[in-house]
C-alpha positions as CSV (number, residue, x, y, z in Angstrom):
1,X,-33.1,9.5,-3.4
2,X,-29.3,9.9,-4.3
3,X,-30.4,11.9,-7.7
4,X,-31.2,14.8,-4.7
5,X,-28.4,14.6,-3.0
6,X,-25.2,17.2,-4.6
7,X,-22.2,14.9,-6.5
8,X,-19.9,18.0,-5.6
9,X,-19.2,19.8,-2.3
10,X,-16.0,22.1,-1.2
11,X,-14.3,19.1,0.6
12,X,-13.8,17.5,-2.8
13,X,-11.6,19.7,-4.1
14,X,-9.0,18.5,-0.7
15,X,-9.9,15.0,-1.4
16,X,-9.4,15.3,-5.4
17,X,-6.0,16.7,-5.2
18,X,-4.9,14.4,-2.1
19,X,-6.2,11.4,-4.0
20,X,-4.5,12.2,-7.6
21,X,-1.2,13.0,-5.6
22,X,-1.3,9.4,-4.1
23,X,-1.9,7.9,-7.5
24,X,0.7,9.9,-9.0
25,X,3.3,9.3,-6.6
26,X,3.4,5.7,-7.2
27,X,3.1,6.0,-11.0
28,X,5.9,8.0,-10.6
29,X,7.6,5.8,-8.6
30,X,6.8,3.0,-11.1
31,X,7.7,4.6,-13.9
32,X,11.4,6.0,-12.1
33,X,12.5,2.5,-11.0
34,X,11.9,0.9,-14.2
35,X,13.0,3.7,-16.9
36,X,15.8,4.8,-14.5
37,X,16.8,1.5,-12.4
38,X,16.2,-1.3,-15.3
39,X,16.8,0.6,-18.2
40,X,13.1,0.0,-19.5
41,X,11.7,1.9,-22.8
42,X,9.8,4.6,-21.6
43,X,7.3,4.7,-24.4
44,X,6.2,0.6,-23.3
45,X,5.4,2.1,-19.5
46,X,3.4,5.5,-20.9
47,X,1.9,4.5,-23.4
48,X,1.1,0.7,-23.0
49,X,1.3,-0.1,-18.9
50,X,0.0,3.6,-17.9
51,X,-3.2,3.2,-19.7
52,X,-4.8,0.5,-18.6
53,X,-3.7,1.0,-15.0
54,X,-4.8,4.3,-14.9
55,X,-8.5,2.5,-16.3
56,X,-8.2,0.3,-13.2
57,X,-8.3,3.1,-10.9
58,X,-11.4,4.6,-12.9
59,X,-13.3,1.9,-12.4
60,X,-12.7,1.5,-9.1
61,X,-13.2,4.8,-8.1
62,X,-17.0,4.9,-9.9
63,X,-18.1,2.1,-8.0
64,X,-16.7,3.4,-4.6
65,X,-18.7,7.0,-5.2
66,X,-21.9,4.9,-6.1
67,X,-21.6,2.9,-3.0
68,X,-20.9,6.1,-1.0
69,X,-23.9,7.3,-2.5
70,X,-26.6,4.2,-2.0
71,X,-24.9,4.2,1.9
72,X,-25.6,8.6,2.3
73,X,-29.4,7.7,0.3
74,X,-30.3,4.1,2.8
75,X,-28.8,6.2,6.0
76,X,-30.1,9.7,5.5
77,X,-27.0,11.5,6.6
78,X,-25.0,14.1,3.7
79,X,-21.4,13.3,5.6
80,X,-20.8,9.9,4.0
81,X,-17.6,9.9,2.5
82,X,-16.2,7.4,-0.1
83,X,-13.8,5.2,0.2
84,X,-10.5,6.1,-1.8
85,X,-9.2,3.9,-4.2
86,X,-5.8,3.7,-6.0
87,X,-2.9,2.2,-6.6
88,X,-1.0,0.2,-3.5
89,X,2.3,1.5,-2.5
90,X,4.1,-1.4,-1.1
91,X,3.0,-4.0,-4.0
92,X,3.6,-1.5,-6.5
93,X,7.6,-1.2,-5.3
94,X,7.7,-5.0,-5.2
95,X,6.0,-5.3,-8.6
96,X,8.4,-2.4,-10.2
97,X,11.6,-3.9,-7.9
98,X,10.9,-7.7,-7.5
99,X,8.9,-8.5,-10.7
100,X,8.7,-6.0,-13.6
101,X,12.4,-4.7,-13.5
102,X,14.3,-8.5,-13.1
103,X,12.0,-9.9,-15.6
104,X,13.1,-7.3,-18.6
105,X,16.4,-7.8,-17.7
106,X,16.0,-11.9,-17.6
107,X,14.3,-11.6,-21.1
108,X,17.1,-9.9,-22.7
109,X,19.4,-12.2,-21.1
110,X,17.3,-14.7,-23.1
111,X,18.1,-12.8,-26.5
112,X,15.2,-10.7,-26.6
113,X,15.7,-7.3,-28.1
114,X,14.7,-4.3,-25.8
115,X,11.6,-3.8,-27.0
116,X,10.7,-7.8,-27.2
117,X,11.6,-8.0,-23.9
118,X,9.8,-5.0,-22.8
119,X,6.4,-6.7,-24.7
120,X,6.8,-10.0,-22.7
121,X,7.5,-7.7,-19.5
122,X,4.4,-5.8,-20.0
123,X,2.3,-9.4,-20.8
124,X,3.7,-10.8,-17.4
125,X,2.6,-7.6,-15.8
126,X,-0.8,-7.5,-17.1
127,X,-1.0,-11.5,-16.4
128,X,0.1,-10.9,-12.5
129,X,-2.9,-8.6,-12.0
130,X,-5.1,-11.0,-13.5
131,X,-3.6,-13.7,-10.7
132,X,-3.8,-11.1,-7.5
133,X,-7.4,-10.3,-8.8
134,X,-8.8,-13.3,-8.8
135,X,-7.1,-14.4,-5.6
136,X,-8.8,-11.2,-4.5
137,X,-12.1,-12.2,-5.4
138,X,-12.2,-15.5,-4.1
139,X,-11.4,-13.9,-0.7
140,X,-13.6,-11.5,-0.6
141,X,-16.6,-13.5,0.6
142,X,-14.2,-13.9,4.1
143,X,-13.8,-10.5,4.6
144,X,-17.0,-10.4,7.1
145,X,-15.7,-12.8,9.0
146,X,-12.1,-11.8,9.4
147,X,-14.0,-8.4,10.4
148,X,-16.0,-10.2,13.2
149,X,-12.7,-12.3,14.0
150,X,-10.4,-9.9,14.6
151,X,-10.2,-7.1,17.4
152,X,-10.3,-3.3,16.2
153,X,-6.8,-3.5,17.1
154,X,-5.4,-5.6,15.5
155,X,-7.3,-3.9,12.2
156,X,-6.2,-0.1,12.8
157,X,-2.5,-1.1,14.3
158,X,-1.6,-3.0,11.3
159,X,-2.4,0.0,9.2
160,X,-0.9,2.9,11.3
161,X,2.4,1.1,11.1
162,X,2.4,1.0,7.7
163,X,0.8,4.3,7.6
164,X,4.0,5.8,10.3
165,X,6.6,3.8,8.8
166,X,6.1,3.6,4.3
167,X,3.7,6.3,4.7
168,X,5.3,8.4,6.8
169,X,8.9,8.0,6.9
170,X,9.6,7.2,3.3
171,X,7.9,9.9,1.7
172,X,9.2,12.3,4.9
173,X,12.7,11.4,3.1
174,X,11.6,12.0,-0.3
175,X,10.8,15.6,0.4
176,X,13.6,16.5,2.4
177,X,16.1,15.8,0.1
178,X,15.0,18.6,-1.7
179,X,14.8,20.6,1.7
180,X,12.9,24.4,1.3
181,X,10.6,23.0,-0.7
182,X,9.2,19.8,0.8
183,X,9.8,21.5,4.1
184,X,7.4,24.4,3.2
185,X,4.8,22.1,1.5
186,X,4.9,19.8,4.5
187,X,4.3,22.8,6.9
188,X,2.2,24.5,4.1
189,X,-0.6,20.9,4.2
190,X,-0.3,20.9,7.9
191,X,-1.5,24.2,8.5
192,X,-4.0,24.2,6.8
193,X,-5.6,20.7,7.3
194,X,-4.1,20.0,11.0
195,X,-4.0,23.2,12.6
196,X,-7.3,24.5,10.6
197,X,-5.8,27.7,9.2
198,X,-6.5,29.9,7.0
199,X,-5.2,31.2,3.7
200,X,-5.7,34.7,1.9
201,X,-6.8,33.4,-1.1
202,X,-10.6,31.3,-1.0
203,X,-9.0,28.2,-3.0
204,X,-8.5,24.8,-1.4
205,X,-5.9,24.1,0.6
206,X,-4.2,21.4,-0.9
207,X,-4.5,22.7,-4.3
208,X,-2.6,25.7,-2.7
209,X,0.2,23.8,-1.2
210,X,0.5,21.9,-4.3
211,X,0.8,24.6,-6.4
212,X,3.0,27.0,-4.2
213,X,5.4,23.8,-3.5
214,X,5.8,23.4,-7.3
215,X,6.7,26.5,-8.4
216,X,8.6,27.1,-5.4
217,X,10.9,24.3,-6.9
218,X,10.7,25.4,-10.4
219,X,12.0,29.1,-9.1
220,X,14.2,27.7,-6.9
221,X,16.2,25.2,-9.5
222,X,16.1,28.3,-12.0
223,X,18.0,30.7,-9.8
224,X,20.3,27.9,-9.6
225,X,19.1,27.1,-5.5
226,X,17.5,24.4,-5.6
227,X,18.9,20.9,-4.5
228,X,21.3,19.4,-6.6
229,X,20.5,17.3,-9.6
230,X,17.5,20.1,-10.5
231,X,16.7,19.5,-14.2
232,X,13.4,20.6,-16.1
233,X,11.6,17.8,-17.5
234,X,10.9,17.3,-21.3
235,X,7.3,18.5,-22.3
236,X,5.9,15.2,-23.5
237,X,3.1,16.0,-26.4
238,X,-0.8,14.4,-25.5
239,X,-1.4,10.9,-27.2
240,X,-4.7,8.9,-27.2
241,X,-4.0,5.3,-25.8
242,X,-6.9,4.0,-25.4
243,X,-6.8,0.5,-22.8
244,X,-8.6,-1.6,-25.1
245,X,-9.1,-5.3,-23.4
246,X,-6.3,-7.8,-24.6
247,X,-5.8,-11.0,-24.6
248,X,-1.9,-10.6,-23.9
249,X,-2.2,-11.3,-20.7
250,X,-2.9,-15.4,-21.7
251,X,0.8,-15.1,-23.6
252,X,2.3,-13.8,-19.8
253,X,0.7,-16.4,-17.9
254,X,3.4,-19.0,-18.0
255,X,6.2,-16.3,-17.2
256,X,4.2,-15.6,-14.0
257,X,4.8,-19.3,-12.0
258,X,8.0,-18.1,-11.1
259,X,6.9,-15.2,-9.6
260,X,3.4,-17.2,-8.0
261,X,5.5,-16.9,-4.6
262,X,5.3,-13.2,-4.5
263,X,2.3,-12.6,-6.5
264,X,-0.1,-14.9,-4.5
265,X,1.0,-12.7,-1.2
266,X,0.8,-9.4,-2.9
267,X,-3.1,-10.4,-3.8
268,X,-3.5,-11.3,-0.1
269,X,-2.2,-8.3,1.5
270,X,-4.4,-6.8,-0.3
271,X,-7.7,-9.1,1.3
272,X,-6.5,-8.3,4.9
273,X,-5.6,-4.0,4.1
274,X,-8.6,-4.0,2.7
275,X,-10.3,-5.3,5.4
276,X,-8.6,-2.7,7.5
277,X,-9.3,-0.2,5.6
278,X,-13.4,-1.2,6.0
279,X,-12.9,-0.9,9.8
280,X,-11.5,1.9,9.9
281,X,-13.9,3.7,7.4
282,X,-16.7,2.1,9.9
283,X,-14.9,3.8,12.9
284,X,-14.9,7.2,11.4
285,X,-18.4,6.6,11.1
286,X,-18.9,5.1,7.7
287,X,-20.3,1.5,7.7
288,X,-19.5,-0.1,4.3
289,X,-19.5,-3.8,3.9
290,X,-16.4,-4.9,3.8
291,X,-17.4,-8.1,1.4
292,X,-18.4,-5.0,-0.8
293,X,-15.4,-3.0,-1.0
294,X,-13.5,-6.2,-1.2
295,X,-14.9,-7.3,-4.8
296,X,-14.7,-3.5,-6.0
297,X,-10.9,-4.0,-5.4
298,X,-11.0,-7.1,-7.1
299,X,-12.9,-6.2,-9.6
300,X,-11.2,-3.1,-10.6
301,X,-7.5,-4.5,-10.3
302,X,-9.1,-7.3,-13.4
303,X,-9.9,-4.8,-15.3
304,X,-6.8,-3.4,-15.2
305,X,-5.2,-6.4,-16.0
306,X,-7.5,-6.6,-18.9
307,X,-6.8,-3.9,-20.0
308,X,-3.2,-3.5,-19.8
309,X,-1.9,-2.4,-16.6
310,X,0.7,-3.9,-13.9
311,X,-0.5,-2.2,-10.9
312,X,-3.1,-3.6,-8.5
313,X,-5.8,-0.9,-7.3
314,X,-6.7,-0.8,-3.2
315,X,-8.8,1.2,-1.0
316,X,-6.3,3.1,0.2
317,X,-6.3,3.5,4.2
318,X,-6.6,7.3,4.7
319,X,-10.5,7.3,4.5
320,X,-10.9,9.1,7.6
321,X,-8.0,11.6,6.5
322,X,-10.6,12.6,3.3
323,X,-13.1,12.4,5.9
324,X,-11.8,15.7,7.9
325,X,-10.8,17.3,4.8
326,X,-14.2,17.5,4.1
327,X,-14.5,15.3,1.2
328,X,-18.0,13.7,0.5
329,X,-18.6,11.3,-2.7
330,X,-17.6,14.0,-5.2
331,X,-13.8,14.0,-5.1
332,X,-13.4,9.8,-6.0
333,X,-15.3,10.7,-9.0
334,X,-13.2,13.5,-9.9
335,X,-10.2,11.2,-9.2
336,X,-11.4,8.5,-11.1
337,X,-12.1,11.0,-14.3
338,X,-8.8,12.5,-13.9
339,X,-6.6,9.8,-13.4
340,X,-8.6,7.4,-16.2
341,X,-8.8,10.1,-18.9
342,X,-5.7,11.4,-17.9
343,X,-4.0,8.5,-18.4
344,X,-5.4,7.6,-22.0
345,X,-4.2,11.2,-23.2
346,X,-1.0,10.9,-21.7
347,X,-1.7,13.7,-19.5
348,X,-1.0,11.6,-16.6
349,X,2.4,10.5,-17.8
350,X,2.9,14.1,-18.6
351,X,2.5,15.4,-15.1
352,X,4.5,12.4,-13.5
353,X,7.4,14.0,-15.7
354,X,6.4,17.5,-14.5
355,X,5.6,17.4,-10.8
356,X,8.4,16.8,-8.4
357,X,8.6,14.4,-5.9
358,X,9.3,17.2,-3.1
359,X,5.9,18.2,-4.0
360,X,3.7,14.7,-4.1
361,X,5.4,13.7,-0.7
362,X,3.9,15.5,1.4
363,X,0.6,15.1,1.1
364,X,1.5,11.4,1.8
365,X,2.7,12.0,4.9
366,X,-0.1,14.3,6.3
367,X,-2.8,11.2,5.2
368,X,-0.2,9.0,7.4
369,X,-0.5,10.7,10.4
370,X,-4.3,11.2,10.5
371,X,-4.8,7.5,10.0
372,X,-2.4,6.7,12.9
373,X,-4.0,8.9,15.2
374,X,-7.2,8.0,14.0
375,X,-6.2,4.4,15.2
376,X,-5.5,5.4,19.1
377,X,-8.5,7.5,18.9
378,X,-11.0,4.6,17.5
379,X,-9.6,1.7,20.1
380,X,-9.3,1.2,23.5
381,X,-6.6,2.9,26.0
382,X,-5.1,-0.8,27.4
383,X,-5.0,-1.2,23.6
384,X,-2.6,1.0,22.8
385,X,0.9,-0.8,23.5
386,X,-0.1,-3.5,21.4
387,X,-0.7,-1.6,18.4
388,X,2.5,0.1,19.0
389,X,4.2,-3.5,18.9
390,X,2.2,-4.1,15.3
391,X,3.9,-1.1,14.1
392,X,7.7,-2.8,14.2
393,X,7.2,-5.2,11.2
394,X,6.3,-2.2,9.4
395,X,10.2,-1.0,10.3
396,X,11.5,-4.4,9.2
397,X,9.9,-4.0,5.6
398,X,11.1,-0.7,5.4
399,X,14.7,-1.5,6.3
400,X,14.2,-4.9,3.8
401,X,13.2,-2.1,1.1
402,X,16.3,0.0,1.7
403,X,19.0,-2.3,2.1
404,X,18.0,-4.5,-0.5
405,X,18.3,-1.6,-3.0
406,X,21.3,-2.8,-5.0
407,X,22.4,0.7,-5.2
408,X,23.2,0.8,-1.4
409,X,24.5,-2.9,-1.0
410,X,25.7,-4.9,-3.8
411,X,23.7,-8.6,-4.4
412,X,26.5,-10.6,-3.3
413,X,27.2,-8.9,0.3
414,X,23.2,-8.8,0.9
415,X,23.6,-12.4,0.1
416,X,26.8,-13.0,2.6
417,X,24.9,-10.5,5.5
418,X,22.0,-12.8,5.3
419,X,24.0,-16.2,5.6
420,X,26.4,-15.1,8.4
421,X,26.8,-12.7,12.0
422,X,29.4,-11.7,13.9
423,X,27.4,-12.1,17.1
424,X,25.2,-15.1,18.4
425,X,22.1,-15.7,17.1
426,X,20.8,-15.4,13.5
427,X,22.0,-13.2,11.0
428,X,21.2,-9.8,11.8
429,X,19.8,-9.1,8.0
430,X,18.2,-12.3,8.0
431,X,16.2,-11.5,11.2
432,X,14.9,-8.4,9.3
433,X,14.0,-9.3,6.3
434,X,12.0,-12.1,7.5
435,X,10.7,-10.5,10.3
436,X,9.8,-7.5,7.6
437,X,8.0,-10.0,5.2
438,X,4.1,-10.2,5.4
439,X,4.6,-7.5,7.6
440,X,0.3,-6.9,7.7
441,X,-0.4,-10.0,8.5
442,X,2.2,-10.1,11.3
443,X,1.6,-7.0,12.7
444,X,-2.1,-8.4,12.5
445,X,-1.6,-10.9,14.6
446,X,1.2,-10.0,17.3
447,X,-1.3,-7.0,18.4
448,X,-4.5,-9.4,18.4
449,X,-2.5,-11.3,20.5
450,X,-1.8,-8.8,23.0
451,X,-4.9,-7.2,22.9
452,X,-6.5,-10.7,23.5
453,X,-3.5,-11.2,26.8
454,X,-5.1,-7.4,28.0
455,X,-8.7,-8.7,27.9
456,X,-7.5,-12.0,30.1
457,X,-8.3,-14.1,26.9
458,X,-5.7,-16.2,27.4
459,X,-6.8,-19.0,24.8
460,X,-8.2,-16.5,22.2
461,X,-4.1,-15.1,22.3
462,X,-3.2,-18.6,22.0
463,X,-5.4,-18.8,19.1
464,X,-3.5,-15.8,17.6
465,X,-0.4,-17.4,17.5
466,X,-0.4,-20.8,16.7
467,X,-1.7,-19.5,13.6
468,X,1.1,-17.4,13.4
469,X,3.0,-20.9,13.4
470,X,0.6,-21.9,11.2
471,X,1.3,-19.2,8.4
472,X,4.5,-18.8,9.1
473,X,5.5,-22.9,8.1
474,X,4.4,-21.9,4.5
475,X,6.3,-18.6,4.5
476,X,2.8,-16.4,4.3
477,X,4.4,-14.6,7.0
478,X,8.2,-14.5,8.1
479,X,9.4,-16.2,4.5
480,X,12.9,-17.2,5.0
481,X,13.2,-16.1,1.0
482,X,14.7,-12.2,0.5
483,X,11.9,-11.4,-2.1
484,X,9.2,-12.7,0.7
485,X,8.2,-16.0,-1.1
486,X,6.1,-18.8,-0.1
487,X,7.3,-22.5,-0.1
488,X,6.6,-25.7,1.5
489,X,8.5,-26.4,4.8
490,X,10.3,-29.7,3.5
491,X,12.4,-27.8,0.7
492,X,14.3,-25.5,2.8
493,X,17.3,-26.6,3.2
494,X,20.3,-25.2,5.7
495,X,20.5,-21.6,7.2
496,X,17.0,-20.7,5.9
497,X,15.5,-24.4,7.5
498,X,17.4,-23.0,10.7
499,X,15.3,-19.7,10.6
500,X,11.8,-20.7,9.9
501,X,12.1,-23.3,11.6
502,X,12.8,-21.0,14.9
503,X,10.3,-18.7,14.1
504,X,7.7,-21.3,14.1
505,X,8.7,-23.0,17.3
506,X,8.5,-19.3,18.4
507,X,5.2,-18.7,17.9
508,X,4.4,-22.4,19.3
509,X,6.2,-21.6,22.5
510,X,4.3,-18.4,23.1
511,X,1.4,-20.0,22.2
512,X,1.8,-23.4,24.5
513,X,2.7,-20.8,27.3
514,X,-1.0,-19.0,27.1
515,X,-2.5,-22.1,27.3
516,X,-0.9,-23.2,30.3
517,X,-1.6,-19.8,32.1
518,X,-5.2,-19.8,31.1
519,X,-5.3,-22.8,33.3
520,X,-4.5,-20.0,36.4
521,X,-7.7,-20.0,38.8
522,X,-8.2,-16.1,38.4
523,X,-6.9,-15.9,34.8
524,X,-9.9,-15.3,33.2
525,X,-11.2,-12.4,35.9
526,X,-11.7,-9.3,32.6
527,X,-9.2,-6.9,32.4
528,X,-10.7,-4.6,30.0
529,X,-14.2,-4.9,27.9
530,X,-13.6,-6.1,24.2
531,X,-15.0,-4.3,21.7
């Protein structure tokens, strides 16, 4: 019975401080782009849009450790691990970049007052979760058979690119610009949960790194060596906010049809990295179901909505990562308690002050590299090049991200560098910001495609990509918009016509062209055994 089994082991204590790093990383981030980008009241995001966000991820993380602990009690086995939940990176920048921050500013330019428009941005916020959830839950019942559809693959690949790439990279940056000390913590994780080392002290080694890297800055940016900009943060005094369910969202709903083009593929990036994330907990040796994890993550991103919050929960991808930490069921309960309480007594907005970015990175990037070598080691060799090839539409989002800031290239030359070149061809920009948008389901499908071509499935990779064509006519994937909307193919009008219209015929021509050589006499002779 799982009343036998222990809720706590060592591992927990990695996994629990991993975990609440990842969550407060992106509340961080959320809370610097809005309060320091858009000029947003900081007492709306702590004390109204942390709450019930912070709830979400409670009540996603309870149901995750009682499924980990049903799966341990049916199979027997004490090294079932939970499935991490929290908040999703890449939605959360576009919510904070591409939704939240525009929409304050739109309000005021209405004639709301700051704090008006902060309300209505806060309603909208709530009301967008409430949309992605229940997209989310009506896709959920597909997950199976997207599971049974698609090669392992085309699953992991799509993952380890974003896992190398916004994973990796981003936070890699992050920490470096304050050198000494995300350098040390960097080197500081990796020793001790890459190379296995060991430490003079019998504390965990995260929870070591964390706390070395952090006063390491503090000391540092006292002596007056740390990197520029060094500043100590305002002690922030505990408040109860308790997330009590709302109704407010209703009063957002309308504000939110504009934003339906981002929103509705925001909710479905979430379907298909959640299915990911369910194969590769099932490669590491954890079989969930993934129709099961799928409505937890629906489920908890509504109650967050509910409740107040703007940031849609996920099963994050690193399972395997909490895995070889040694994490069992224990530390996603800890998480959950932490993060939920946390965030009703403000403690959580405290430490989002407190901690330095330097200091979450890192750990960010150590869960990125185990889950992409986790995805060579859990698919075949002759698989490999293709799941390299899924990884470059993870680049393109990442270079959308960065020159898209308006701090690095003002609106109106984004706007001219996407209508116009210098060379033939498309724009330049324009090629990678729509190759970058619905980068998942791209990357999804280029490496299924391949992986199909290696196994001398010829009509299966044909299959692949006409519905690439298929998704790319509404703008699912490769949307010809900057913010990555969808649209119907008939409204485009001029340059942006001219691109989606080439990236569908190039998906058709590929796909005609598999067709044709699946006619071959020896085409279908196997290459390699699918999974």
């Amino acid at each position: 019975m799982t009343s036998s089994r222990r809720w706590f082991v060592a591992g927990d204590l990695n996994g629990f401080f991993g975990l609440v790093v990842d969550n407060l990383s992106i509340l961080g981030f959320i809370a610097a782009a809005l309060i320091g980008i858009f000029g947003f009241p900081a007492e709306v995001v702590y004390a109204r849009m942390f709450p019930g966000t912070a709830f979400g991820v409670l009540v996603g993380n309870l149901i995750y450790t009682a499924m980990a602990r049903r799966l341990a009690a049916r199979t027997g086995r004490d090294d079932v691990t939970a499935m991490p939940l929290g908040l999703d990176a890449p939605t959360s920048i576009g919510m904070a970049l591409l939704v939240l921050g525009p929409a304050f500013v739109a309000f005021k330019q209405q004639g709301l007052d700051e704090h008006a428009a902060a309300i209505a941005t806060w309603q909208l916020g709530m009301a967008s979760l409430m949309v992605m959830g229940a997209l989310k839950f009506v896709l959920s019942f597909a997950g199976d058979a997207v599971t049974r559809l698609i090669p392992r693959a085309g699953l992991l690949g799509s993952i380890a690119g974003i896992a190398l790439v916004l994973m990796g990279f981003l936070p890699l940056v992050e920490a470096l610009r304050s050198p000494v000390v995300g350098f040390v913590t960097l080197g500081l994780l990796l020793y001790v949960l890459i190379a296995k080392g060991r430490l003079p002290v019998k504390l965990p080694g995260v929870f070591v790194a964390f706390v070395f890297g952090t006063v390491l800055y503090y000391v540092l940016g006292a002596a007056g060596l740390g990197a520029p900009g060094f500043r100590w943060p305002q002690l922030a005094p505990l408040q109860l906010h308790l997330p009590w369910p709302t109704l407010g969202f209703v009063e957002g709903l309308p504000a939110t049809v504009p934003y339906l083009p981002l929103l509705l593929p925001f909710g479905l990036l979430m379907v298909v990295g959640g299915i990911n994330v369910s194969e590769s907990a099932r490669a590491a040796g954890d079989d969930y179901r993934t129709r099961d994890i799928l409505l937890a993550e629906a489920f908890s991103t509504l109650i967050a909505g509910v409740c107040g919050g703007v940031a849609q929960t996920t099963p994050y991808i690193g399972q395997p990562a909490y895995k070889h930490m040694g994490a069992r069921s224990g530390y996603t309960l800890l998480t959950g308690l932490f993060i939920g309480i946390g965030g009703m007594l403000g403690l959580v907005s405290g430490l989002v002050q407190w901690l330095p970015l330097a200091v979450l990175a890192p750990i960010i990037v150590y869960v990125a590299l185990d889950i992409t070598t986790q995805a060579f080691q859990a698919t075949p060799r002759e698989h490999a090049a293709a799941m390299v090839l899924g990884f470059l539409p993870s680049v393109a989002y990442m270079l959308s991200i960065k020159l898209g800031n308006p701090a690095w290239i003002p609106p109106q030359h984004f706007a001219e560098l996407m209508a116009a070149g210098d060379s033939p061809g498309l724009p330049e920009m324009a090629v990678i910001v729509t190759l970058g948008n619905g980068f998942i389901i791209t990357a999804m499908i280029w490496t299924s495609a391949v992986a199909a071509m290696v196994d001398r499935r010829l009509l299966r990779a044909a299959a692949f990509l006409f519905a690439g064509a298929v998704l790319a006519l509404f703008g699912i994937i490769h949307s010809v918009h900057p913010q990555g909307g969808i649209y119907l193919p008939w409204t485009l009008q001029g340059l942006p016509s001219v691109i989606a219209w080439q990236f569908i015929g190039a998906y058709l021509a590929l796909a005609t062209l598999m067709a044709l050589l699946s006619l071959q006499r020896d085409a279908s002779k196997p290459g390699t055994a699918v999974r």
